[in-house]
Backbone bond lengths (Angstrom), bond angles and torsions (degrees), N, CA, C in turn:
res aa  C-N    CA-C-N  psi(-1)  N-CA   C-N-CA  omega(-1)  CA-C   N-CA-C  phi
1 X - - - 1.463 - - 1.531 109.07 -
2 X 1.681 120.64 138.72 1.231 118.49 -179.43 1.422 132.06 -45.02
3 X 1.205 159.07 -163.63 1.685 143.40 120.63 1.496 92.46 -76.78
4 X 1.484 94.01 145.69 1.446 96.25 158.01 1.297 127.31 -91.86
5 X 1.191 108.15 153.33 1.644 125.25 -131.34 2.077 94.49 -63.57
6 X 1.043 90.23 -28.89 2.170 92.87 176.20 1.504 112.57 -73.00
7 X 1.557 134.08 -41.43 0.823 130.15 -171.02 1.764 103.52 -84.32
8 X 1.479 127.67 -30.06 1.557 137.09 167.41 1.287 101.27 -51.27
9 X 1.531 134.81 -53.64 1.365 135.18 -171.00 1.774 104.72 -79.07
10 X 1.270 115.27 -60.05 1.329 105.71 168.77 2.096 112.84 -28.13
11 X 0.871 74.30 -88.65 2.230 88.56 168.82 1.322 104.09 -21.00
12 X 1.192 119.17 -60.13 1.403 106.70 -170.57 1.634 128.44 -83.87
13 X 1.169 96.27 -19.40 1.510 110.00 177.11 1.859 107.68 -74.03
14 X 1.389 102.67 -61.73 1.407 113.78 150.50 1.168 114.33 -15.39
15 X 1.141 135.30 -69.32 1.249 137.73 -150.08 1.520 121.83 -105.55
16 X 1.418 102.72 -15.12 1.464 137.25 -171.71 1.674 91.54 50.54
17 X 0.919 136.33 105.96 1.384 146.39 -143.14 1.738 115.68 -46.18
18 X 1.452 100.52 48.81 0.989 105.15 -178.75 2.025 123.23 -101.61
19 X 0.914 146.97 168.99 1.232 161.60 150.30 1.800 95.85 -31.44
20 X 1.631 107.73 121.92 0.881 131.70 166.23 1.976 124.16 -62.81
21 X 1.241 90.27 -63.35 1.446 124.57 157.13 1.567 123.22 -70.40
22 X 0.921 137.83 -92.06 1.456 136.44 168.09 1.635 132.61 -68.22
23 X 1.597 107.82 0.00 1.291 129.56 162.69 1.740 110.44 66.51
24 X 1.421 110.93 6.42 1.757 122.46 -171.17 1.446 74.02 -42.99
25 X 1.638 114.92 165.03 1.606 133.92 129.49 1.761 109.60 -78.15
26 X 1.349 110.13 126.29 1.382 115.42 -171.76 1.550 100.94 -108.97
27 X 0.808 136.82 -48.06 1.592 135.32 -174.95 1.697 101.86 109.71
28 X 1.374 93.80 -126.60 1.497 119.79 169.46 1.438 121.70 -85.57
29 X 1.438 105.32 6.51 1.740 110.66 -172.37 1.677 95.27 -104.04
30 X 1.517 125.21 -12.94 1.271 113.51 -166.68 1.438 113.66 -64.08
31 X 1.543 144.48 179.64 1.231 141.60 -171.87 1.359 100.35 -160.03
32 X 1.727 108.04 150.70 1.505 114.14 -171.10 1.321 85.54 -96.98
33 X 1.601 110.36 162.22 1.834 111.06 162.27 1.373 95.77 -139.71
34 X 1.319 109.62 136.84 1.594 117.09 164.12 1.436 96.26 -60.41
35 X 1.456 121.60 142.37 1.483 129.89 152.93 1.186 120.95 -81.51
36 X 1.347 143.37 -32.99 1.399 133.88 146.15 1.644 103.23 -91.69
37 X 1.225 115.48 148.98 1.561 122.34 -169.64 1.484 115.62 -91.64
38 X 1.106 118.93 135.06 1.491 134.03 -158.06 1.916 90.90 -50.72
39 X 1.087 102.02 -55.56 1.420 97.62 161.12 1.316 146.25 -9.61
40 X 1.587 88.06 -79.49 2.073 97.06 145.73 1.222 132.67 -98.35
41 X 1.085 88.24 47.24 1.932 105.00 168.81 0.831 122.74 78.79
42 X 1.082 127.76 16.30 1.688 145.59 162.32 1.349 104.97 -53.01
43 X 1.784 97.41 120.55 1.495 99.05 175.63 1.809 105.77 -99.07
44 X 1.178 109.47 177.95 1.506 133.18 -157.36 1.751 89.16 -114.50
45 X 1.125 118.72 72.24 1.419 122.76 148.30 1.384 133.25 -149.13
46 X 0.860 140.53 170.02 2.043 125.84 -144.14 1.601 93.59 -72.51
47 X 1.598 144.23 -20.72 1.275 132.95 152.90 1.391 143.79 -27.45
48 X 1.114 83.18 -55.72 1.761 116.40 166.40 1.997 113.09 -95.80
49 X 1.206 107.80 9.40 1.726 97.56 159.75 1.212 131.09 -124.24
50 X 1.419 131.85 137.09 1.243 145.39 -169.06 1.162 104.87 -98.93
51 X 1.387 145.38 144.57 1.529 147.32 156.84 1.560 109.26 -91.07
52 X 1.214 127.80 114.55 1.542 108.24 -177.71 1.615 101.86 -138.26
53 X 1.329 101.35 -161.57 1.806 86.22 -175.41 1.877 89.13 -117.46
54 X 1.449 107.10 -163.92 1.518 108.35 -168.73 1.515 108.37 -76.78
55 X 1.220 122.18 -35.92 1.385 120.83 174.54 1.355 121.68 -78.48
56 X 1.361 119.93 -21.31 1.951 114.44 171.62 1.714 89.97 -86.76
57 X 1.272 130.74 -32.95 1.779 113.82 179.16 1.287 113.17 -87.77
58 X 1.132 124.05 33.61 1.433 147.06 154.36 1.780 111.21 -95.22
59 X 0.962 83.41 -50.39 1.424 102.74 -166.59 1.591 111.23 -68.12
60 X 1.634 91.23 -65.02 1.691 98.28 177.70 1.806 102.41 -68.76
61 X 1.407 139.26 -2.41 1.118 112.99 169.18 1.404 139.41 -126.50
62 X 1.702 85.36 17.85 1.890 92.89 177.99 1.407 84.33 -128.48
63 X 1.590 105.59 135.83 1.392 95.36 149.99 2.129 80.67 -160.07
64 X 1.464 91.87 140.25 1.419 108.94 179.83 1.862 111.93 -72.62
65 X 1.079 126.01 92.13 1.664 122.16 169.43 1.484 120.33 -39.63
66 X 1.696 91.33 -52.07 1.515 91.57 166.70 1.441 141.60 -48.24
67 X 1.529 111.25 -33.71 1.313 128.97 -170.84 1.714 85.79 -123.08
68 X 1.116 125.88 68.18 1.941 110.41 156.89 1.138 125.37 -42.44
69 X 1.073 152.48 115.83 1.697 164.69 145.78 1.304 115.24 -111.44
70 X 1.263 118.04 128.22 1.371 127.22 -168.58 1.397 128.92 62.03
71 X 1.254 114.85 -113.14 1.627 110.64 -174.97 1.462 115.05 175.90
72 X 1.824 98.91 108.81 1.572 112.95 -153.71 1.434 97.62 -54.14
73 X 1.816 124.37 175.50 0.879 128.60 151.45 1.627 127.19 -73.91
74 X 0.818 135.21 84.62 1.856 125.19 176.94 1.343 102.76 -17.68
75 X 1.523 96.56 174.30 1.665 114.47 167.64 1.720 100.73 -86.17
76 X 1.533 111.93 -49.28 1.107 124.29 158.61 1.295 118.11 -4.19
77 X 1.445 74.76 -83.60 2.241 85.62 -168.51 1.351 127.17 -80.24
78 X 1.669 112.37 14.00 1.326 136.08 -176.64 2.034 104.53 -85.48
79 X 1.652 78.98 -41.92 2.004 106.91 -172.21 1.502 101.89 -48.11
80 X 1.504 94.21 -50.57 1.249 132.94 -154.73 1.723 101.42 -51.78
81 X 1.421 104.93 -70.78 1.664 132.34 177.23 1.568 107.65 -41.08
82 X 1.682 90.21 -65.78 1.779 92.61 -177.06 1.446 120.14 -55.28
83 X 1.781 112.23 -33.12 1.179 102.25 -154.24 1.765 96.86 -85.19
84 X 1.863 123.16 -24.20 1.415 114.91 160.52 1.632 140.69 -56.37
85 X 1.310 94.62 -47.13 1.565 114.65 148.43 1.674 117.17 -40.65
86 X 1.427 132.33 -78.63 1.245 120.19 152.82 1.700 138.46 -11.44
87 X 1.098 93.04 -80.89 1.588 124.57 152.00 1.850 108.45 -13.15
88 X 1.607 107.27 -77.58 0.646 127.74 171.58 1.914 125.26 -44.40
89 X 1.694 109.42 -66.31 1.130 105.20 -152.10 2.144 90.47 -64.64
90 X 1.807 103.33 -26.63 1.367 108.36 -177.57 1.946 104.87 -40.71
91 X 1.390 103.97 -37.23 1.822 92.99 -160.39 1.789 92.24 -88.08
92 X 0.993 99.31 -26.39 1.714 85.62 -163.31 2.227 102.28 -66.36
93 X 1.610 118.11 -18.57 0.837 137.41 -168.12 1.991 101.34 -90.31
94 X 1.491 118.65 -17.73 0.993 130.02 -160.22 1.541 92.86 -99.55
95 X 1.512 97.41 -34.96 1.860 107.57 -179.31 1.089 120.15 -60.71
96 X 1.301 108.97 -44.99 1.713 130.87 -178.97 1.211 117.81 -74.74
97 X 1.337 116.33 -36.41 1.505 112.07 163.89 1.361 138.61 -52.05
98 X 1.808 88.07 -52.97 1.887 99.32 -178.47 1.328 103.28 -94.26
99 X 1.149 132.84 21.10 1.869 130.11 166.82 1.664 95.06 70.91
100 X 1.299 125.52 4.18 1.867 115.54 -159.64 2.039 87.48 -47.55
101 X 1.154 130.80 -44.16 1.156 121.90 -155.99 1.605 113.73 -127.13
102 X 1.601 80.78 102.82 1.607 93.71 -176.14 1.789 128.48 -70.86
103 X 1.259 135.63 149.96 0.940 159.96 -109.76 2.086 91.06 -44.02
104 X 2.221 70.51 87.75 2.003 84.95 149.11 1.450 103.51 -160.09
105 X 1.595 90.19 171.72 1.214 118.04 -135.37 0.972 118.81 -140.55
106 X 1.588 128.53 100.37 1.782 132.85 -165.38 1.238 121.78 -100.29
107 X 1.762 95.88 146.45 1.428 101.00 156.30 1.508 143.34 -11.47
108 X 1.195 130.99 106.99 1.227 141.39 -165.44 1.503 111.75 46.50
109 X 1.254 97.93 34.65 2.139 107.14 167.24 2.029 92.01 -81.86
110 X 1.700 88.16 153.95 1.480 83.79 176.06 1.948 93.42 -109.49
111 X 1.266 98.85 149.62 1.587 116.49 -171.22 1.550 106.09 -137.39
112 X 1.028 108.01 165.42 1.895 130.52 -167.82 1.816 80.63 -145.21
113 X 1.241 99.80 129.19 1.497 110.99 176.01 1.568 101.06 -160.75
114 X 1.313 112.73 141.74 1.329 136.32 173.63 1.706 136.99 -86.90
115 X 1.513 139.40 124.05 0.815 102.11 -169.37 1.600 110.51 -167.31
116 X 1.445 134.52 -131.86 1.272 114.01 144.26 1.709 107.83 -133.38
117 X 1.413 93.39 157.81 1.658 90.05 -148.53 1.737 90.52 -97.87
118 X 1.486 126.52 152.13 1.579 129.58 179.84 1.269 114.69 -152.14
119 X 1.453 121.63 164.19 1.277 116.78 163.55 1.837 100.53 -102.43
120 X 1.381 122.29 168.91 1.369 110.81 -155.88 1.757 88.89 -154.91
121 X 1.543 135.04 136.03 1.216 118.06 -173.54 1.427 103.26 -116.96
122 X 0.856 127.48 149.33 2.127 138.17 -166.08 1.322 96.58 -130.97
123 X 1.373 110.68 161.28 1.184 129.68 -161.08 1.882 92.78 -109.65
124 X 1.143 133.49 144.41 1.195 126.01 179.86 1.282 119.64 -113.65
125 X 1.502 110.34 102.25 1.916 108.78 178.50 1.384 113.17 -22.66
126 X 1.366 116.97 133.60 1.127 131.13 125.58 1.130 126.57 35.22
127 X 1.611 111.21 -92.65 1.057 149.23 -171.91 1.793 112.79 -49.15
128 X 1.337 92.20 -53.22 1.640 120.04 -174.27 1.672 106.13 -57.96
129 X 1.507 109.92 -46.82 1.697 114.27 167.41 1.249 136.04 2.92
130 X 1.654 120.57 76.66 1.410 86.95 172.35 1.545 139.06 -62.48
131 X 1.326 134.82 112.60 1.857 147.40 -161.32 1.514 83.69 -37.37
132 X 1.135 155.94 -39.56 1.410 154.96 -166.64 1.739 113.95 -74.84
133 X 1.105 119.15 -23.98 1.300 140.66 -158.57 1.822 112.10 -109.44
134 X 1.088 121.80 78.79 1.313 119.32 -171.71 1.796 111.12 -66.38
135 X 1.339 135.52 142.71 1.337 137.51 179.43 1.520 108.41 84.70
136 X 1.450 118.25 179.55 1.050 132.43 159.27 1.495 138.77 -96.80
137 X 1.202 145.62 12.09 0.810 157.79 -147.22 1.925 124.87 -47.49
138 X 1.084 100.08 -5.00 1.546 102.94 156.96 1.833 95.74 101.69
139 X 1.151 102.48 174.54 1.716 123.06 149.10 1.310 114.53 -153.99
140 X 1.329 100.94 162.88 1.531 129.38 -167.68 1.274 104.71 -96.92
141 X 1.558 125.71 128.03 1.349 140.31 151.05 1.586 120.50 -129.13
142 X 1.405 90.80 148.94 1.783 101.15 -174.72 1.438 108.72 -85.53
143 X 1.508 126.98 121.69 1.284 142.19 -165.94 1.653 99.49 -119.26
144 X 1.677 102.38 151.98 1.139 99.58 -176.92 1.757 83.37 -135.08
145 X 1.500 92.93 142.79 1.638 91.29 -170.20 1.453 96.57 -125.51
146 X 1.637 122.78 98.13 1.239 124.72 178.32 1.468 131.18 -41.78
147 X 1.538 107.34 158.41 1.507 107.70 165.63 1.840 119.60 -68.86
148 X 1.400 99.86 -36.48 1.618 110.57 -143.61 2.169 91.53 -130.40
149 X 0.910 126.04 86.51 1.420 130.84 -153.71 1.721 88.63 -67.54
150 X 1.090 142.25 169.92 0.871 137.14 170.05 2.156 105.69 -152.25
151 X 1.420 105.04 -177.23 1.471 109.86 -165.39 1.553 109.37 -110.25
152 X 1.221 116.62 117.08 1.615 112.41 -171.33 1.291 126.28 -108.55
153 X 0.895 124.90 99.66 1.766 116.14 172.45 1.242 114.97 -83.16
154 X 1.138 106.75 152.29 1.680 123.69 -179.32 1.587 95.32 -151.84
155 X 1.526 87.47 148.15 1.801 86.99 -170.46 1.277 116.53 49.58
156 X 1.427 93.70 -118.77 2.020 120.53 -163.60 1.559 107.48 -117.45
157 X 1.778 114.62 -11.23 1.008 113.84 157.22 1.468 147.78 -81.59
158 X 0.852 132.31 159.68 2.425 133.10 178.14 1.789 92.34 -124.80
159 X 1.511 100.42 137.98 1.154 114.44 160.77 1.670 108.63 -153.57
160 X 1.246 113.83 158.04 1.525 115.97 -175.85 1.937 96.95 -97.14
161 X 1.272 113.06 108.55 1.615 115.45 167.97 1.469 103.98 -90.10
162 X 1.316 107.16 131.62 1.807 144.60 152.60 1.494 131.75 -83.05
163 X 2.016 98.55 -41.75 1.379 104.71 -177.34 1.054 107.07 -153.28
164 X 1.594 133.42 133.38 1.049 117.46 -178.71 1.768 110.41 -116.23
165 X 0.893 121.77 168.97 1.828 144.95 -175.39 1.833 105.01 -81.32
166 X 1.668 124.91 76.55 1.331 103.63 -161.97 1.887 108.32 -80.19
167 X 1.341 112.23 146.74 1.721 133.18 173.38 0.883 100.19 -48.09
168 X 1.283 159.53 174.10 1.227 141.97 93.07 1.739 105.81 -144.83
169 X 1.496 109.97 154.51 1.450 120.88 175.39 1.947 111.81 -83.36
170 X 1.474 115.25 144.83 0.732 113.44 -166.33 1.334 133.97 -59.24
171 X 1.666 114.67 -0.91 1.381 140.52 163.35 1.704 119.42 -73.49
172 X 1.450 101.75 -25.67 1.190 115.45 -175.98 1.443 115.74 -102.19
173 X 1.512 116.44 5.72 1.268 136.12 -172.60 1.750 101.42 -106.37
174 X 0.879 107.59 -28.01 1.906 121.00 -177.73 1.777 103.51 -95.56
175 X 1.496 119.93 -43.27 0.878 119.02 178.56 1.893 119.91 -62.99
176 X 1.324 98.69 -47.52 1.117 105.20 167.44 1.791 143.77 -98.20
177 X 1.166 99.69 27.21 1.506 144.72 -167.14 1.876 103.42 -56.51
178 X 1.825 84.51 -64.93 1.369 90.80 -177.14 2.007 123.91 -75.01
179 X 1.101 101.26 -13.46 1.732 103.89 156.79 1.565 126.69 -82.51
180 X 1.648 117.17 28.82 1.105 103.07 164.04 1.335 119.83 -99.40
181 X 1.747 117.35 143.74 1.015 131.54 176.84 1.560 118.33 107.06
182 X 1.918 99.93 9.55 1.299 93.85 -165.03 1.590 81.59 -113.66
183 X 1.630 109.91 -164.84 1.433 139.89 172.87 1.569 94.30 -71.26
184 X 1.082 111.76 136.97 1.603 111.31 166.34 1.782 118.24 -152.31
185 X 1.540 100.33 150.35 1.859 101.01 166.74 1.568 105.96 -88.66
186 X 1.453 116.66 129.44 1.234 112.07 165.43 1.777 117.09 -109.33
187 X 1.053 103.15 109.28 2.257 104.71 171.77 1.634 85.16 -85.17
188 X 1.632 93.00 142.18 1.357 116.04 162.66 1.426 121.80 158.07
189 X 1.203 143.14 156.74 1.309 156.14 -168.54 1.631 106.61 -68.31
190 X 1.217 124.25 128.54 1.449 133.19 179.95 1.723 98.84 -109.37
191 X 1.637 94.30 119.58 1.456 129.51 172.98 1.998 110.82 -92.82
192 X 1.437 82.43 177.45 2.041 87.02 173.23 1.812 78.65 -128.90
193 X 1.405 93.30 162.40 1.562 104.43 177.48 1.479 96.21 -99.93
194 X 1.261 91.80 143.86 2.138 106.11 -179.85 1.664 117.08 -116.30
195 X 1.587 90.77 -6.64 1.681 89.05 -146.99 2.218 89.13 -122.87
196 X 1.093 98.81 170.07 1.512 115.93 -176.49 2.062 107.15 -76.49
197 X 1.542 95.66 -30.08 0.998 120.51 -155.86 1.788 93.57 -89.66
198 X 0.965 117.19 0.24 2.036 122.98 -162.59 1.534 95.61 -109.73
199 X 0.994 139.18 147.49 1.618 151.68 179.04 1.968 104.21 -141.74
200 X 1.822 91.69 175.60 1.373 86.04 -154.92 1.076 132.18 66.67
201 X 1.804 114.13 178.77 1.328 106.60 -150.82 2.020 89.24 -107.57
202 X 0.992 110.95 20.97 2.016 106.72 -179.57 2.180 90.16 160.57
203 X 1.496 76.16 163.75 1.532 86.85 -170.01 1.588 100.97 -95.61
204 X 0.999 156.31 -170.93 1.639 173.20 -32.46 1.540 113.53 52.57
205 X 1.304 112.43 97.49 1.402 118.45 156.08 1.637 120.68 -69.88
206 X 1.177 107.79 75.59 1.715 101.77 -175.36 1.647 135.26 -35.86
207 X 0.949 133.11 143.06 1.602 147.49 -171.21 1.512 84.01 -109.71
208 X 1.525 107.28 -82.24 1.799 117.40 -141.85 1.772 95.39 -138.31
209 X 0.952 111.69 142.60 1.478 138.58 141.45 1.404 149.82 -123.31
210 X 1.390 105.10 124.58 1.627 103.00 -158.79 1.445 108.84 -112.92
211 X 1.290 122.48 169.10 1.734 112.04 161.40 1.492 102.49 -86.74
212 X 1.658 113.79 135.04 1.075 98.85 178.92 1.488 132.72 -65.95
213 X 1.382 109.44 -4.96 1.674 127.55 -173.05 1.446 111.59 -47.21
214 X 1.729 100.02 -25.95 1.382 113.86 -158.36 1.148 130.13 -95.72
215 X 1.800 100.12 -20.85 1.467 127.77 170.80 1.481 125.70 -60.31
């Protein structure tokens, strides 16, 4: 049975269509889940809905009794998620309103930031190695090293960013090829780094890049 269309908009606004559980920003891919299943009488009103992304509503909704492995999600600890998550995106929205916290800057906020644009070489764990590949020899990522550093939360964490690690698709790597080394505007989505493989102080999923000469 559908959500109805008030409690779907409630949910998503709520949640700003993000991951209940793992807090991703999903877009248009996010999904409601009843926490008790319509099945067992789970009703269809924003009480009973979770916003999650495709891989935690996988998660929170199969799990074999017969074969136990691991450790289901409760309804409980579903309440639990949504109602911190909520909670949450409410204060970070409470922050932004009344200015209480001057120049910062969230998780999957979209930003225009200025800076100088580089390629930057890292040393590559270990771990990461391809067994075929003798030594370490590093990789290259494009860093953008701001004018104006600013303070980032993600999650439950604060950090002061300087430089960030920019996204980009490999179309957007040719396109924007010939502005390296200059002053530049960057539009794009501000990430936290998760991985060994991420540098800088937060990621930028790029939109647009300009020379700043032009701005």
């Amino acid at each position: 049975m559908p959500w109805p269309k008030s409690v779907k908009l409630d949910a998503l606004l709520l949640s700003e269509r993000s991951c209940c559980v793992c807090h991703q920003f999903k877009g248009r891919n996010i999904e409601l889940h009843h926490i008790v299943a319509e099945a067992e009488g789970g009703s269809s009103d924003l009480a009973n809905c979770i916003p999650l992304c495709p891989d935690c509503h996988a998660e929170a909704g199969h799990y074999n009794l017969n074969h136990p492995r691991g450790t289901k999600y409760s309804p409980d600890e579903l309440r639990r998620h949504r109602d911190a998550w909520f909670a949450a995106v409410s204060e970070r929205r409470r922050l932004q309103a009344s200015r209480l916290v001057d120049n910062t800057l969230f998780e999957q906020q979209q930003v225009r930031l200025i800076g100088s644009f580089e390629r930057r070489r890292f040393a590559v764990p270990p771990h990461f190695l391809d067994p075929e590949v003798e030594g370490n020899e590093g990789a290259t990522y494009w860093i953008l090293a701001i004018d104006e550093p600013f303070n980032f939360r993600a999650s439950s964490s604060s950090r002061s960013v300087a430089s960030l690690q920019l996204c980009l698709s490999a179309e957007q790597y040719a396109a924007f090829e010939p502005l390296m080394g200059r002053r530049v505007v960057v539009q794009g989505k501000l990430d936290k780094c998760i991985s060994a493989r991420h540098h800088g102080d937060a990621l930028l999923w790029v939109d647009d890049i300009e020379d700043a000469a032009d701005d």
